[in-house]
C-alpha positions, 0 to 999 in steps of 0.5 A: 922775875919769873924766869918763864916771863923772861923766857917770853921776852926773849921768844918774842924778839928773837921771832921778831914779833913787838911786844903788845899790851897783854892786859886791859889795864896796860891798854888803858896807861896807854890810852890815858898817855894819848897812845891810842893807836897801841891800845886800840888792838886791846880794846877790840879783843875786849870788846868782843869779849864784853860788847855790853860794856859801856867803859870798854866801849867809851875806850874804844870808840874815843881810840877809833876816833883818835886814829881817824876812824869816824865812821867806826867809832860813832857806833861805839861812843854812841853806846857809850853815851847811852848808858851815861859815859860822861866823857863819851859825850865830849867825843861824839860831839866832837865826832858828829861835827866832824861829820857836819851833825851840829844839831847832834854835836850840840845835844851831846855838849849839853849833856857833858856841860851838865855833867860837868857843872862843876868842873872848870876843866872840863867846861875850858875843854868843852868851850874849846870844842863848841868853838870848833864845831861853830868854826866848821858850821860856818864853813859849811853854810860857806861851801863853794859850788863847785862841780865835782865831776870824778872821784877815783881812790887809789893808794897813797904812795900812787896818787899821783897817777890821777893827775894828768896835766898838759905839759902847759901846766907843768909838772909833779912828781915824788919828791924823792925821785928829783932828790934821790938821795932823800928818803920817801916821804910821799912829799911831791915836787912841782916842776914849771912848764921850762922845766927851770924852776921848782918848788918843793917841801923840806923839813922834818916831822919834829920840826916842821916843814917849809916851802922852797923853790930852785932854779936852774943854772946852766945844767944844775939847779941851785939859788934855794931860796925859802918863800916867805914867813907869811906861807911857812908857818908853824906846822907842815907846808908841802904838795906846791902847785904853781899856775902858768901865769907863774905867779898864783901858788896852790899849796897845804899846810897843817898851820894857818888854822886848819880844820884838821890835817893838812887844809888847802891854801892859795897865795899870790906874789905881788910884783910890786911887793916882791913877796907873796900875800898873805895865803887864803884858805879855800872853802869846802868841799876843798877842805875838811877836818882831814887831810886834804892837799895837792890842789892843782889847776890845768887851765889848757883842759880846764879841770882842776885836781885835789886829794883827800883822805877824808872817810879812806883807809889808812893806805888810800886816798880820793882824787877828786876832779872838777870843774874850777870856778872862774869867781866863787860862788857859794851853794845856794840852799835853795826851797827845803821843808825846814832849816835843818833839811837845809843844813844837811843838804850844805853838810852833804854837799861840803863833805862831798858824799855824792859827786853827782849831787853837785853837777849842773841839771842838763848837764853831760860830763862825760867829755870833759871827764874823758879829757881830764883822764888823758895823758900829755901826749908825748907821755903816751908816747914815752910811757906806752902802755905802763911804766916798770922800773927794772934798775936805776938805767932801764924802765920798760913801758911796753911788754914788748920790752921784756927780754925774759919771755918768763919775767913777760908772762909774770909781769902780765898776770901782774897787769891783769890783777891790777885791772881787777884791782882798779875795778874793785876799787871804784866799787868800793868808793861808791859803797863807801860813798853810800855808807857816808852818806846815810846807810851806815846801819846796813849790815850787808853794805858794811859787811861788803865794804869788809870782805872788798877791804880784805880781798883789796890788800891781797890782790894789792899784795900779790900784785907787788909779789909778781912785781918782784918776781918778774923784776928779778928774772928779767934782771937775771938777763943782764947779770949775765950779759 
């Protein structure tokens, strides 16, 4: 072996730095093996580098799609397919009825099953991909007519920061901070309003997860218990939520034949049974082909709370507020000019591209919008005006609290980028809400939800730097104590 290839080697993982694909043709085993994520850097420095061709852009797009990155990766696949890459018809198909496109999907379908007369493989796939497609057409013409009254996207490891239940409602909370001695997992714990039973996910990425709940003895909780075969399937069950009647259980699951990810399911125990019924899958909007999960209900304001990262970057996810039905009632497609308008309107409204386009005419929401954003009031009064964990026997709530007047000044300037955060942050759901919705082909909103992205990460990253900063000074104090 060249002993200059394997002084390269040892440079690298001295520096720390992971050994990546230096060729197309190592990109390209990956990508045939399913590592898409791995690949994807290698196709985008070819691509710059060869925009015009058709195969890289097939790579791409198919590697783009397969990491959850729709929007990108139709512009690409979309070339591919114009200069006749057969299998790039599979994948946008594929992607445009994940977008609620049918009529595109179907174009693109027929194009791959002509190209494929021939190969009983290829047309076993396409079968597999055309039911999928009808399967979420007919959730889409199901789609509950729901008001949506809110939206606000944050990132994935605070979203529970959107969910403001009256104590009547119970409790949610990170999994690993009532389990202290399990590692973060982004799993969340429910709590009932007694505070004497939870209900909570354990298991493991390979072998899946399963619901169960505890109650309290005395001082301790004990008596686990797994809920039943008919809610842990196969798969990831996990984010429970339990009404106050105490008998009606919110919870997601990647099983039970989602649309993808984790999908939204509600069950209910029967007395009479002493088990839980067999669990329904909630309509769209509730639901996607995306992660969509911690549905939960708070009858005192009468507003409801779920999560999705459908259309978010990786890092992030969109909490939806809105308005519960007291029965179901499906969109309705009204008077439009031809079945097709119709459709993309039910398509709009399942995929949740404007909040506004689901409100009721003559309606004002902003009471109850406000009221959906307030805190219990005993957290106000515990919470103050933040929360700012310095160890593991002393949080601080007010900048009052701050011994350190250094650690005060820092945590501060920490404060304030989080407000210029949040407010970038609304910014970028309507400019993404906008670019879902139809304006994809403008350049200079695309160009905007970029520069926003980056300069997001940098204030979410010098936010957690003066975080540390005044945590450690502030610690000082009591190390000299």
């Amino acid at each position: 072996m060249d002993i200059r290839y394997i002084c390269h080697i040892i440079l690298f993982i001295a520096l720390g730095i992971p050994l990546q694909a230096q060729s197309l043709d190592e990109a390209k085993s990956w990508y045939l093996e399913g590592r898409y994520a791995e690949a994807l850097p290698v196709f985008q420095r070819e691509h710059q580098d060869n925009p015009t061709n058709a195969p890289i852009n097939q790579w791409l797009g198919v590697s783009l799609y397969k990491t959850g990155n729709l929007l990108e990766a139709k512009e690409y696949l979309e070339f591919a397919s114009t200069r006749r890459i057969t299998e790039a018809y599979l994948s946008l198909g594929e992607l445009y009825a994940k977008l609620y496109r049918f009529s595109d999907a179907e174009k693109e379908f027929e194009k791959y099953q002509r190209a494929n007369r021939r190969n009983q493989e290829a047309l076993d796939r396409l079968a597999q991909a055309r039911e999928y497609a009808d399967r979420l057409q007919r959730a889409v013409s199901r789609t509950e007519d729901v008001q949506i009254i809110d939206s606000l996207v944050v990132r994935k490891d605070e979203f529970l920061s959107a969910y403001n239940l009256s104590t009547s409602s119970g409790s949610l909370m990170p999994l690993n901070d009532f389990f202290r001695d399990q590692a973060e997992t982004g799993k969340t714990l429910y709590m009932n309003e007694r505070k004497d039973k939870i209900y909570y996910s354990r298991g493991s990425e390979a072998s899946g997860a399963s619901l169960y709940t505890m109650e309290k003895l005395i001082d301790e909780f004990g008596n686990e218990k797994e809920l039943p075969a008919s809610i842990n399937t196969a798969g990831h069950q996990a984010y429970p939520f339990v009404m106050s009647d105490g008998l009606t259980l919110y919870f997601a699951s990647t099983g039970h034949q989602t649309f993808g990810g984790y999908d939204l399911y509600v069950t209910r125990y029967n007395l009479a049974s002493d088990s839980y019924l067999v669990p329904n899958q909630l309509n769209m909007p509730f639901n996607s082909p995306f992660n969509d999960y911690l549905m939960a209900i708070d009858e005192e304001k009468g507003v409801g709370w779920f999560a999705s990262d459908r259309f978010q970057p990786e890092d992030s996810v969109c909490v939806y507020t809105f308005i519960p039905n007291e029965r179901v009632t499906l969109v309705e497609g009204g008077e439009f000019e031809n079945e097709e308008a119709e459709m993309k309107y039910m398509a709009r409204r399942a995929m949740i591209s404007s909040i506004a386009e689901s409100w009721k005419e003559n309606t004002d929401y902003t009471s109850v919008r406000a009221l959906a954003r307030q805190k219990p009031k005993q957290e106000q009064e515990t919470e103050g005006d933040f929360e700012f964990v310095i160890n593991d026997q002393v949080t601080y709530y007010t900048l009052s609290d701050f011994r350190n007047s250094q650690a005060r000044s820092i945590y501060s300037q920490a404060q304030g980028l989080k407000s210029q955060l949040r407010s970038m942050q609304e910014t970028l759901a309507e400019q993404r809400e906008r670019f879902a919705s139809g304006e994809s082909g403008n350049s200079t909103l695309r160009a905007s939800i970029l520069r926003l992205e980056k300069e997001e990460t940098k204030l979410q990253e010098e936010v957690k730097r003066l975080e540390i900063q005044a945590r450690n000074q502030e610690i000082r104090d009591y190390s000299n104590e």
